[in-house]
Every structure is written in C-alpha cells, then in structure tokens.
C-alpha positions as CSV (number, residue, x, y, z in Angstrom):
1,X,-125.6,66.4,228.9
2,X,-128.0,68.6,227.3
3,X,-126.8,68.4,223.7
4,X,-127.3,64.8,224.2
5,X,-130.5,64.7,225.4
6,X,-131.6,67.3,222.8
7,X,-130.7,65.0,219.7
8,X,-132.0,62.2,221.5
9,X,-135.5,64.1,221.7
10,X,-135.2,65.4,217.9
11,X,-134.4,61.5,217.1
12,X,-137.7,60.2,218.8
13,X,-139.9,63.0,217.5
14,X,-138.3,62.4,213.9
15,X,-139.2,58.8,214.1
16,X,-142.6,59.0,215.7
17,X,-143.1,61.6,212.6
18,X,-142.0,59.0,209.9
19,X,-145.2,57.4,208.1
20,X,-144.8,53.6,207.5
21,X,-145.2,54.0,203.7
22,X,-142.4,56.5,203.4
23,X,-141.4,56.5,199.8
24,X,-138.1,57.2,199.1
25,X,-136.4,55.1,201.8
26,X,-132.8,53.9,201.4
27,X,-129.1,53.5,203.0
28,X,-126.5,56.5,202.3
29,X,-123.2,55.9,201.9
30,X,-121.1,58.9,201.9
31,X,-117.1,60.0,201.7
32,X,-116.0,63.6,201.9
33,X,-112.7,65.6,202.0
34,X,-111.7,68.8,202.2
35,X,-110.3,72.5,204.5
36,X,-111.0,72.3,208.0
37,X,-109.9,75.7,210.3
38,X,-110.9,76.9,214.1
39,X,-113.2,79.7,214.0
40,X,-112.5,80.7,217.6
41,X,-109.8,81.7,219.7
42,X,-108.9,79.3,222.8
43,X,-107.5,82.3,225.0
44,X,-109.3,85.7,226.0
45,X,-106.5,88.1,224.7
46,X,-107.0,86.1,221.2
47,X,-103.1,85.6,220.9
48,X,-103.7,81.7,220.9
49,X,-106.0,79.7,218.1
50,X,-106.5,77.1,215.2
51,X,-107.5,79.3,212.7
52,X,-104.9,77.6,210.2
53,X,-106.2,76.4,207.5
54,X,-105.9,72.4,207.6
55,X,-107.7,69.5,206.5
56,X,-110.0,66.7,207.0
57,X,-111.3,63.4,205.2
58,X,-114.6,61.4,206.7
59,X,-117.4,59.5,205.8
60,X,-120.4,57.8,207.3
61,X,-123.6,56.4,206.6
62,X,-127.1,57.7,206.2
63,X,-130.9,56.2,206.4
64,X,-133.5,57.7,205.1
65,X,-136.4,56.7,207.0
66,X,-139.0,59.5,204.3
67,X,-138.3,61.7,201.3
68,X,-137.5,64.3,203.8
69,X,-135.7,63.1,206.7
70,X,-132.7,61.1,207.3
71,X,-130.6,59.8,210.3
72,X,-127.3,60.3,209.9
73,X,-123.7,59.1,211.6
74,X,-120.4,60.3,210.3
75,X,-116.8,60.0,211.4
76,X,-114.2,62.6,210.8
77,X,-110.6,63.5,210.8
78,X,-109.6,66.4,211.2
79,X,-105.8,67.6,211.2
80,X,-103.8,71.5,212.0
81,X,-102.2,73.7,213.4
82,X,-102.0,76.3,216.4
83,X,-100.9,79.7,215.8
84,X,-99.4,82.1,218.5
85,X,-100.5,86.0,217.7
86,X,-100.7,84.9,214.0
87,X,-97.5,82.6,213.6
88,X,-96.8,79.1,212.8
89,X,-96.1,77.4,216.1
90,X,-95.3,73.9,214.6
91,X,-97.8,71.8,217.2
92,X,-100.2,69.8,215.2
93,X,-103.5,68.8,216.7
94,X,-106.1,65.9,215.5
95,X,-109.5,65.8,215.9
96,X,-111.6,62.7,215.5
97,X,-115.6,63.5,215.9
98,X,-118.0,60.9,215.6
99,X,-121.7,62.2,215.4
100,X,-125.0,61.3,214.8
101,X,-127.6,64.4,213.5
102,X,-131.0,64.5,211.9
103,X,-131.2,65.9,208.4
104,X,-133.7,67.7,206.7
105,X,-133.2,67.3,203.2
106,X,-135.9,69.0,200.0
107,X,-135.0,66.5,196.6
108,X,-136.0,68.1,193.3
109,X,-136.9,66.7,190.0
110,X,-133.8,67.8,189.0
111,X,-131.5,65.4,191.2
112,X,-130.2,68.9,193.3
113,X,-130.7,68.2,196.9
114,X,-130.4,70.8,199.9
115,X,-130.3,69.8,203.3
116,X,-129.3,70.8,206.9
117,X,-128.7,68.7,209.7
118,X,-128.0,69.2,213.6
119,X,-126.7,67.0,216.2
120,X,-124.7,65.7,218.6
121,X,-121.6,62.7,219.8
122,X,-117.7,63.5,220.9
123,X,-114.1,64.5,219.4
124,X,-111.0,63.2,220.5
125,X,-108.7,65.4,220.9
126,X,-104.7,64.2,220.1
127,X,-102.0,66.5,220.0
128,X,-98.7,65.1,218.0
129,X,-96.2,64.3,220.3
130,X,-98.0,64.0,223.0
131,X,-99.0,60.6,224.4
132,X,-102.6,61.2,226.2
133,X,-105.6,61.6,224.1
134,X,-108.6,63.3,225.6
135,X,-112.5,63.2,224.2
136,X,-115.0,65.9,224.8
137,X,-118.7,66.0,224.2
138,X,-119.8,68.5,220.8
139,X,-122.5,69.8,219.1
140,X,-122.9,69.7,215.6
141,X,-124.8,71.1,212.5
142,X,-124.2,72.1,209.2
143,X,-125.6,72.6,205.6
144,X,-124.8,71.0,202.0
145,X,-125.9,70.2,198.7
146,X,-125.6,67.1,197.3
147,X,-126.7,65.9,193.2
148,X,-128.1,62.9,192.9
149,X,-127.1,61.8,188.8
150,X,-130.1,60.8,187.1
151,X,-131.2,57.2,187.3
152,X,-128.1,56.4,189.3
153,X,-127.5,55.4,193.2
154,X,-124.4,58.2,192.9
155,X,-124.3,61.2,194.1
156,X,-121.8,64.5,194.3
157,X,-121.7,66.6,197.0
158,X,-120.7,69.7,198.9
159,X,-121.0,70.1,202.6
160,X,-119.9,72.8,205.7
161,X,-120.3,71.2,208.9
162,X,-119.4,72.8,212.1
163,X,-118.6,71.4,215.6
164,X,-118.7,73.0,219.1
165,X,-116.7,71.9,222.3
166,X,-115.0,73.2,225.4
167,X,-111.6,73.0,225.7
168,X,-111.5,72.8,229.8
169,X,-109.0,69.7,231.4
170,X,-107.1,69.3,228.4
171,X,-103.2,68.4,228.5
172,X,-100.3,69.5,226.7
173,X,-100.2,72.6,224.5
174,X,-104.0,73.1,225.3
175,X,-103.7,72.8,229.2
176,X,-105.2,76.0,230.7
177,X,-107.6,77.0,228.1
178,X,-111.6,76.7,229.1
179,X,-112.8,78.6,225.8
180,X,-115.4,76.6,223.8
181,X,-114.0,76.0,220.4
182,X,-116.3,76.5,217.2
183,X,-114.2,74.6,214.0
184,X,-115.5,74.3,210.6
185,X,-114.8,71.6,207.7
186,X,-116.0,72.1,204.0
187,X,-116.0,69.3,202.1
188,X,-116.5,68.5,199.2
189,X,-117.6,64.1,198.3
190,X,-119.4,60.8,197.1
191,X,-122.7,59.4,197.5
192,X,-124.0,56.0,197.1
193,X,-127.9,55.6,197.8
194,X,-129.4,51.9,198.4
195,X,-133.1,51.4,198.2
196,X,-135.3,49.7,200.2
C-alpha cells in the first residue's frame, strides 16, 4: 500500500535525522474529544453522505525522539450519522482509526506549541445494527496547538485531524459506494509529558 510505505519511509528518515543528544526527549500521553463530520459525499449525485455533525473521543501516546519531532500513535472513535439529500436517515455508523504519523512540532518560550503531523494505519468501519465490521486502510494528517503550563508535565490542547479512505466492498447501508471518504474530528484535550 503506498500510504504505508510512505509513512514507513518518513519514519526511517525521521529517525536516521534524530541526533543522539536530542534535548527535549520524553513520552506524551494525550486524551481528546470533540465534533467529528464527513467532508465528502459517498455517491456521485451527492444525495448520500456523513456530513452530520457527530462526535469522537481518542487518545494515544507520543515520543519525542528531539525538540522538534515526535512519533505519534492515536486511537479514535468516531460516531454519526448518514443523511439522504440532507435528511436524517437514522443509520448510525462508527469509526475506529488507529494511526501512527510523524509530527513536526515548533515549542516556544512561552509553553504555545504548533505542530502538524501526517500519516498512516486503518478504520473500522461498523454500522449499528449491522453484525459485520469491515476495516479499510487511511491516510491521515492534521494540525493543532497544544500549551504546555509552565514548569508542569500538563498540557491543553486543540487539534483537527483528518482521515482518508475508500469506501469500495463495504456491507450494509454503505454497500455500492466506491467514493473515497475525507472525515474530519476537532478536538479539543489533555497532555501529560514524561521526560527522559
């Protein structure tokens, strides 16, 4: 897969980049909530889509190999519903993504920290009422900023982070459709830094 074997290459080169005296070298612990919506439609005439507002909770687990990189896996749930030509059509769909991405991040003196990340892992798709789950390979990237308090390991932060899939060989309510799907979470969360 070519998303996989992109964030594998970005991974080694991040690595081999990383000095062995990197300062600023810890373990991230993160926990976010928030809106999640569909940004695309999953049928050509546009009738058919997830562009209801819903929501999702997550977390995961950063390390910060320098000051300005970090390795990063997070989970996330992700919960709403379809809409037929703009109405309310009662079928609920999950989404669980589990990722891995490399994040650029630029800390300040002041504790505000920017970043953007990009990467790549899988969702898995489950549709209420419907037995059969199905998982997918996605892209991912997004952008936050996150303020570190001042000599504490805490941290607040706010984060969009988008995912891209193709819906193709689904079942249920999304049977047919071969659009790829772009959905978006902002979030909104807790840090905990540990240094080593």
């Amino acid at each position: 897969m070519l998303v996989a074997r992109s964030v594998v290459s970005a991974l080694t080169l991040a690595l081999a980049a990383v000095p062995l005296a990197a300062q600023d070298r810890g373990v991230v612990f993160f926990a976010r909530g928030g809106g999640f919506n569909g940004l695309s439609t999953l049928d050509d005439p546009g009738t058919r889509d997830f562009k209801r507002v819903g929501y999702n909770v997550g977390g995961g687990v950063g390390v910060q190999l320098q000051r300005y990189v970090t390795l990063r896996g997070d989970f996330n749930f992700n919960r709403n519903e379809m809409r037929l030509n703009d109405l309310r059509t009662g079928t609920k769909v999950n989404r669980l993504f589990y990722d891995a991405a490399l994040q650029l991040q630029y800390p300040t003196a002041s504790g505000f920290e920017p970043y953007v990340f990009a990467g790549g892992g899988a969702v898995t798709i489950d549709e209420s009422g419907v037995s059969a789950t199905e998982t997918k390979g996605a892209g991912t990237f997004g952008l936050g900023f996150n303020y570190r308090f001042p000599n504490s390991p805490f941290g607040l932060f706010v984060e969009g982070k988008s995912w891209v899939y193709n819906t193709s060989g689904l079942r249920g309510s999304l049977a047919g459709f071969d659009k790829t799907q772009y959905e978006l979470a902002w979030s909104g969360g807790l840090s905990y830094k540990v240094r080593w």
